[in-house]
N, C-alpha and C positions, 0 to 999 in steps of 0.2 A: 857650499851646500849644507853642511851642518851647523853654521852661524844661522842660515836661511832656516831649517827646520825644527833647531830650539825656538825660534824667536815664531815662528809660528804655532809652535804647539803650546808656549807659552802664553799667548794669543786666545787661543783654543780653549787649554783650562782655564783663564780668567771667564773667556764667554760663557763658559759650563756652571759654574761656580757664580754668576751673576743670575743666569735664566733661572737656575736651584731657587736662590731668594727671592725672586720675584714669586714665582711662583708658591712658592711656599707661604707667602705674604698674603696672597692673594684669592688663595685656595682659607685661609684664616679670617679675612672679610667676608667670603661668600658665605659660608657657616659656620655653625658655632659646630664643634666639635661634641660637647658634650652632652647638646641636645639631641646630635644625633646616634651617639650611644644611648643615652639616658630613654627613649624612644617616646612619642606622643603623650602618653599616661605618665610621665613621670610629674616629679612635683619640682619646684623651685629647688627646696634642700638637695632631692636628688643631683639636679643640674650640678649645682654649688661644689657635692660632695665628687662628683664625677671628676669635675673641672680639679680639684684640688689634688684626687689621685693619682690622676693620671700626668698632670703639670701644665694642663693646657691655662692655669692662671697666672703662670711665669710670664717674662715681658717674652716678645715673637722671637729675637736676635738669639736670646739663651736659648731657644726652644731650637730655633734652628740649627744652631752650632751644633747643641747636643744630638741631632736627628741625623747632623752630616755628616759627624764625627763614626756614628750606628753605621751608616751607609757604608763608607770607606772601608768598614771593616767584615763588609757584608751581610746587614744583620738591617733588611729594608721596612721592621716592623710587622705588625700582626695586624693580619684582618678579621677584624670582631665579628663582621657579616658574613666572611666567607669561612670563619673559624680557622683559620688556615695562614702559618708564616707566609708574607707580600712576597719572600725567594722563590717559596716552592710556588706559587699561583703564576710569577712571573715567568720565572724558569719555563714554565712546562707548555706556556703558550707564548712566549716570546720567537721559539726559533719558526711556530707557524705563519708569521707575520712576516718575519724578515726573508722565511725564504720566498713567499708570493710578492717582498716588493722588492727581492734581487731580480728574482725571474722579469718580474712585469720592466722595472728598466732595462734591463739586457733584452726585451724585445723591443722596446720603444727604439733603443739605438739602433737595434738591428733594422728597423725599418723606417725610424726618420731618418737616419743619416744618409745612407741610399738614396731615398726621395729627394733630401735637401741637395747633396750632389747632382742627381740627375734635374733637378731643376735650375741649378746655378747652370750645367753645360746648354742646357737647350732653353733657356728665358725665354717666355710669351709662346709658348707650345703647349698642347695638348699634357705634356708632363708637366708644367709649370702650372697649369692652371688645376689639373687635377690637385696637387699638392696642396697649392692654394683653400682649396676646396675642403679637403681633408681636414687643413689648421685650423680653418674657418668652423667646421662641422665640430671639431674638437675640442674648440675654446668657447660654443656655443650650449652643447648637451652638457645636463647635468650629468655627473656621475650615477647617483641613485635612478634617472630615468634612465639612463641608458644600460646600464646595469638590469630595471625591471623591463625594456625592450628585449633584451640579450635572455631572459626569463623565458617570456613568453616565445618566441619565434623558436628557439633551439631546445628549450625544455618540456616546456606545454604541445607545442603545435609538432615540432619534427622529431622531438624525443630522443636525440641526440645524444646530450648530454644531460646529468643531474643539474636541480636547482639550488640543490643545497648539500651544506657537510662537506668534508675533508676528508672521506675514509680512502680515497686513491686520485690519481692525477688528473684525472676525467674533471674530476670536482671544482680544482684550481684552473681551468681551461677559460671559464667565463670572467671570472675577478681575476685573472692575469689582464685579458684582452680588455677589460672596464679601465682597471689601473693604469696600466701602459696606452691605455688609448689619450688620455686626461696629457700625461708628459709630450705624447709625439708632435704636438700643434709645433710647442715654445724648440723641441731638437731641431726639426724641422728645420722652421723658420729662421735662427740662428745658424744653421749648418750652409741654407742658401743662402743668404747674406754674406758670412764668410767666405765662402768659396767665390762668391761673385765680386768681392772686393780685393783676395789673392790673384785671382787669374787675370786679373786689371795689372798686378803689380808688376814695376820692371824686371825683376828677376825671373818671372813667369816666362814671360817674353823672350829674355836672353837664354833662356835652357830650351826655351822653342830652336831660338835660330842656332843654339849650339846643336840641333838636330837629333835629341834626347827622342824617345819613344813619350808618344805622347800619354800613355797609360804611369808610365815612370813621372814626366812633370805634374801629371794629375795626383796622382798619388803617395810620394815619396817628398812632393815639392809644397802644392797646394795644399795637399786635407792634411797635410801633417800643421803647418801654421793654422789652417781653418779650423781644426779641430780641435785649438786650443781652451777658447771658452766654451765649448760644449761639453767638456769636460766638467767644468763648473755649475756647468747647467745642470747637469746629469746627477752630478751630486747633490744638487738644492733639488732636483726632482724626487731622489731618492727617500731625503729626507721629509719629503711633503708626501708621500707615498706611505711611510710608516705610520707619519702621524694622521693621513689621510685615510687609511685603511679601517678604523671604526665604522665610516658607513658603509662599505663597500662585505666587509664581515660581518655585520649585523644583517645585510640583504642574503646573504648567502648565508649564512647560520655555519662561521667557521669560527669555531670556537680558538681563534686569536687573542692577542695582545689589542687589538683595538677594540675588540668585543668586551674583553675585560674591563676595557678604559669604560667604554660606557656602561656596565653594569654599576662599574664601582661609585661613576658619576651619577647616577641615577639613586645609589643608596647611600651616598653619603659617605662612602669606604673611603675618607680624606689618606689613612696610609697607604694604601694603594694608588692614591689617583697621583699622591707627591712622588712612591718610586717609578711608577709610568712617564711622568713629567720629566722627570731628571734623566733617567736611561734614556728616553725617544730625545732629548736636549743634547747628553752626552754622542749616541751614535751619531745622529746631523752633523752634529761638531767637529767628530774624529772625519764624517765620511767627509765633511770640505777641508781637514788639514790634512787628508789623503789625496782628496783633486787638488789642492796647492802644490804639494809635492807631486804630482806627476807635472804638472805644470811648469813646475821650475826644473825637471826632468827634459822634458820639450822644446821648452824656449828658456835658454839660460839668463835672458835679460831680465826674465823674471824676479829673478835671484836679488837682482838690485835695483828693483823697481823702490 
């Protein structure tokens, strides 16, 4: 297990440390840096003069070593727009973000998994087709529509709940159910699948005629293997949730980490947009060498796969 979980995390930091340069490359093709300090009225010399102060005239490679090197040591840059160190701007909206997409997948599982179960036991039933219906419904709506549905019906019209803002939990009740609604199609779908290709298996069968309780062979036997890649899932959903949550913050006016991301993108804040990029890169990364290691946790074959 600990050969298996160096060699994965080692895995892990390369991927982190690959997406960092890409992006960072490619955020330096989309613009120039110093025209967007320098601002509309500047003059060529200004540009010139900007570019040379600050290093953006250096080749891309030096630029980044040196910006990675900053990172590691905590130190993510200064935002000229926001006036404000990229830390404290991160810091202070980062943990609004991640806890609307812990919440929103800990509901998704909570209620695709359930469904995916109850339609692997009773296929071509009224549960099965509902579910159906549901993945269908869920892989079809956009987010930001259904989000401005979830708006009007519960905000506007029944007054329910608030439309917008983060000042108490009331708030996070509609971009929880928007977010987690987008994940539950793909848990779903995969959780019946598995379980409908486990309770096929021979060993399903033989803890039947060993005369086990059938809530124990469902449970204990099947969703414990079924639930192996939705584990996996759960986590690439998480991390599509993080990085996802810009528009679903930006309709809801919650002043997050993805709301950030699009300010910063909208002004050209390039230090900002590179530690947003890196960090939402870094946590995806660690959350699936955290589902690997549950996984190899589960099913030991894993281990030497």
């Amino acid at each position: 297990m600990l050969y298996y979980s160096v060699k994965r995390f080692g895995l892990a930091l390369l991927v982190a440390v690959v997406v960092s340069f890409l992006s960072f490359q490619l955020l330096f093709l989309a613009s120039d840096p110093a025209i967007a300090l320098a601002g509309e009225a500047a003059t060529e010399e200004d540009i010139i003069a900007i570019r040379e102060f600050y290093g953006f005239d250096r080749p891309v490679l030096v630029q980044y070593i040196d910006w990675l090197g900053r990172f590691i040591r905590g130190d993510f840059g200064y935002s000229y727009y926001f006036n404000l160190p990229v830390s404290e701007l991160i810091l202070g909206r980062l943990g609004v973000t991640f806890q609307l997409g812990l919440v929103a997948v800990l509901l998704a599982i909570v209620v695709a998994v359930p469904l995916g179960v109850a339609a692997a036991i009773r296929p071509n039933t009224i549960i099965d087709r509902t579910a159906l219906v549901i993945s269908v419904l869920g892989q079809a709506m956009p987010s930001f529509w259904f989000a401005l549905v979830l708006i009007v019906v519960f905000s506007v019209n029944l007054r329910w709940l608030p439309a917008s803002g983060a000042d108490s939990w009331q708030h996070f009740i509609l971009p929880t159910i928007v977010i987690a609604y987008f994940a539950m199609p793909a848990i779903m779908r995969l959780t019946r699948g598995g379980m409908i290709e486990v309770l096929s298996a021979d060993y399903i069968r033989t803890a039947k005629a060993k005369g086990l309780r059938p809530f124990k062979v469902l449970f204990k036997h099947a969703l414990r293997n079924a639930i192996i890649p939705v584990v996996s899932l759960a986590a690439v959903q998480f991390g599509f949730m993080l990085s996802g949550s810009i528009v679903v913050e930006t309709i809801f006016a919650i002043d997050g980490a993805g709301q950030l991301a699009w300010e910063s993108i909208n002004r050209n804040d390039l230090a900002t947009v590179q530690a947003l990029i890196l960090l939402f890169a870094m946590i995806y990364v660690m959350i699936n060498f955290l589902a690997d290691l549950l996984n190899a946790w589960l099913d030991p074959r894993v281990r030497v796969a």
